[in-house]
Residue, then its C-alpha position, 0 to 999 in steps of 0.5 A: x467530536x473531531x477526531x485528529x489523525x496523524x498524517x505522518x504515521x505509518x498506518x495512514x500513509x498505508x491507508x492512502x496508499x491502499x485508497x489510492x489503489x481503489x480509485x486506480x481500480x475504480x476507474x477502468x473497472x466498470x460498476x454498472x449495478x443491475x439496478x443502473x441496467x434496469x432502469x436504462x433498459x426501460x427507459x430505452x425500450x420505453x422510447x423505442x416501443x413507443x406509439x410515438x414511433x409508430x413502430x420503427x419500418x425502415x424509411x419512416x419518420x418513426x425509423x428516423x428518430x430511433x436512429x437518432x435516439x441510439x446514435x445520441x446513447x452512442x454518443x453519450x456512453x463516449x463511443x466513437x462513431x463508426x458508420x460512413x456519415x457519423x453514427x449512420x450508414x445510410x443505404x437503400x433499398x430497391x425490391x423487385x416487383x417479381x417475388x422471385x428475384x432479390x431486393x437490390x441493396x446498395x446506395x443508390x436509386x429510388x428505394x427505401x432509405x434505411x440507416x444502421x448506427x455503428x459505434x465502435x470503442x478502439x482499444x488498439x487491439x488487432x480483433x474486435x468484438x462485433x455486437x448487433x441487434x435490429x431496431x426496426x420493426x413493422x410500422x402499422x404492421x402490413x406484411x409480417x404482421x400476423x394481427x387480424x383485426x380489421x383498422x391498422x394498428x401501430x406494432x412497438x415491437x418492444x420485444x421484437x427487436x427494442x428489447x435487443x436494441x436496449x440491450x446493445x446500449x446497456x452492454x455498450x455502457x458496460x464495456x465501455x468501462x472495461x479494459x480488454x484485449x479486443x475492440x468492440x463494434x456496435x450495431x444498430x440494424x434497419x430492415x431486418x424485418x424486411x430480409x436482414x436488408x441493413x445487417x447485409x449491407x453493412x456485412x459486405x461494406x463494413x467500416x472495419x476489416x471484415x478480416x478483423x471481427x473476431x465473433x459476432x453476438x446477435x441479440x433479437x427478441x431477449x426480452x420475454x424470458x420465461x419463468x424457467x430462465x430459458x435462453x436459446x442460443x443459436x450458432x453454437x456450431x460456428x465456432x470449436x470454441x462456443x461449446x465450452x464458453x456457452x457452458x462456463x459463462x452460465x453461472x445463473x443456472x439459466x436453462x440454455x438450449x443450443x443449436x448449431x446452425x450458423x442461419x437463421x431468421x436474424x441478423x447474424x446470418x450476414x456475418x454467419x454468410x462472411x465466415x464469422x463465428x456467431x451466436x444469436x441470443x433468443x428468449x423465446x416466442x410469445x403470443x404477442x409476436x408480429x403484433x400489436x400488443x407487443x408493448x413495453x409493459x409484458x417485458x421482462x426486465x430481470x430477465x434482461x438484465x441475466x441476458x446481458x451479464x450472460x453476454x457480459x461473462x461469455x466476453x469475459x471468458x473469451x478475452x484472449x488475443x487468439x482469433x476464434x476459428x470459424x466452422x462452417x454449419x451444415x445448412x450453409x448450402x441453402x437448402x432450407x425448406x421453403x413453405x407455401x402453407x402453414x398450420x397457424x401455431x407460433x412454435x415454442x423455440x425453446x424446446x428440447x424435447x422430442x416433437x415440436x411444442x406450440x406455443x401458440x394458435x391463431x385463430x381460423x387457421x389448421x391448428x385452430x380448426x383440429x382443437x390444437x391448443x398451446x402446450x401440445x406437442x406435434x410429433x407427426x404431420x402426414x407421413x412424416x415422424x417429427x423428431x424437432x423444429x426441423x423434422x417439423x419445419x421439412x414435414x411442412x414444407x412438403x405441403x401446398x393449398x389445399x392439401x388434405x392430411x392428419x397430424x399427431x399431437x401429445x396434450x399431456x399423456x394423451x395422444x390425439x389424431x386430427x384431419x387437416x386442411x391447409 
């Protein structure tokens, strides 16, 4: 059957009009579905955690060809290369011998070579939107690694960090096709793992005005949400601003747990240490932390595709030409607690209830030997009465090797007391 349609009538010169309204809308609109997220989520992590790397440390071959693979994404999505050769900011790393003193971060010397891949998209605005995530990890494991069996073995750190990796090139494609008041920086770091070496660097010798980044969202570990949709947001107190935007952009019912503080163990605290608003995105530990069964297949993609459209609507809400003020946090004044002992649990970051609750035990440490087990809540070590992490963080820090003492825990409704020895 042909249909003829009277191309002179008032309805389809309406009918035009509207569809030529819908392709103007369609083409500065982005409409990335989820679907399009999950599988670019996978292919990047699927790269990136693979033994082909051998788990990404900063100055191997494996660190290399991940640079290589966010810097063609970059490139791909039309971003426009940011660093100081290219997509690369190439730096180098010289670590002292004594344990006291600071590895040197600059461009020369005989050190590590480690590279950032900085893509940037300019929208002509006075501020920018600076978003980063570490795409090193441990290699074959050696210091940081918390794997105790007895050959090498390679560490993919598919959660830690090419879940946040992953994340920063499917947010990139997202706001790539949107219009927006501010610009937007993205930041792949190296050497986070050995002492936030890249974003440092990069930090104090940005390729943007240091003065024009209006906010800072850091994504390390996003990819292991838990089935209570549990996102840990730190850095909340860098900024009057975060509270309120934090609460708003959270229409998927997530269970979001906040702190304050603008330091922390990750890359946002280079930029928390340069007066810039923060926040750091965290779905939480897991058994497999800092080893090697850290792999693509334990990720949970759903719950990263809610991680990034969380972003996405935080961005969204915060899309004025007004700069956020920055508020210094309370710990800016390094005091933080240093330890020469551990009990040999993986915290649970994600709690919020009064204690501290494991979400871990290594074997042949304190914990292990006092019977303590997963999902026990510590609530005193010693002396000391363990409100949080950070009552249990100071608590613990007061010890040495050693050192003899007792710790409380809640399993359930029962509490139990056991001696320990550090």
């Amino acid at each position: 059957m042909i249909i003829i349609f009277d191309l002179n009538s008032t309805n389809m010169k309406r009918l035009f009009s509207l569809l030529m309204v819908i392709t103007l809308i369609t083409a500065c609109t982005d409409f990335t579905t989820d679907k399009e997220l999950m599988t670019g989520l996978k292919e990047d992590i699927g790269y990136l955690a693979s033994d082909d790397l051998e788990g990404r440390a900063i100055g191997t071959d494996g660190e290399v060809l991940a640079a290589r693979y966010i810097a063609d994404k970059f490139k791909e999505i039309g971003l426009v290369p940011k660093g100081t050769d290219r997509y690369f900011q190439v730096f180098k790393v010289n670590k002292s011998t004594n344990p006291h003193e600071e590895a040197v971060i600059g461009t020369d010397g005989d050190g590590v070579t480690g590279r950032n891949v900085v893509g940037f998209i300019d929208n002509g605005a006075p501020y920018t939107i600076a978003l980063g995530a570490h795409y090193d990890h441990l290699g074959y494991g050696n210091e940081g690694s918390l794997y105790r069996g007895e050959d090498a073995a390679i560490h993919n750190g598919a959660d830690d960090n090419a879940s946040g990796t992953a994340a920063l090139i499917q947010l990139a494609k997202i706001l790539s096709g949107k219009k927006s008041n501010y610009n937007y920086l993205f930041m792949a770091f190296s050497g986070e793992e050995n002492g936030l070496w890249g974003s440092n660097y990069y930090s104090k010798n940005s390729t943007v005005a240091v003065d024009s980044i209006n906010f800072m969202i850091n994504m390390d570990m996003v990819g292991r949400m838990k089935e209570d949709k549990s996102l840990a947001i730190n850095g909340v107190g860098t900024s009057p601003a975060w509270p309120a935007a934090v609460e708003t952009a959270n229409t998927d019912s997530l269970k979001i747990v906040t702190s304050e503080s603008g330091v922390g163990p990750s890359d946002h605290t280079s930029f928390y240490l340069q007066d810039i608003p923060v926040l750091h995105l965290f779905t939480g530990q897991h058994p497999d932390y800092h080893r090697p069964s850290d792999d693509s297949d334990k990720i949970n993609y759903e719950g990263m595709v809610k991680v990034i459209r969380y972003i996405e609507r935080l961005i969204d809400e915060l899309d004025s030409e007004e700069k956020l003020a920055f508020t210094a946090t309370k710990d800016d004044s390094g005091s933080s607690p240093r330890f020469t002992v551990s009990l040999g649990v993986v915290p649970d970051y994600l709690y919020d209830g009064e204690g501290m609750r494991i979400d871990g035990v290594t074997e042949g440490k304190p914990a292990a030997a006092a019977g303590m087990e997963k999902g026990d809540i510590v609530m005193r070590l010693g002396d000391s009465t363990i409100v949080d992490m950070m009552g249990y963080m100071r608590a613990l820090s007061a010890f040495e090797l050693g050192d003899e003492t007792t710790v409380e825990f809640k399993r359930g409704e029962e509490v139990k007391l056991s001696k320990i020895k550090f």
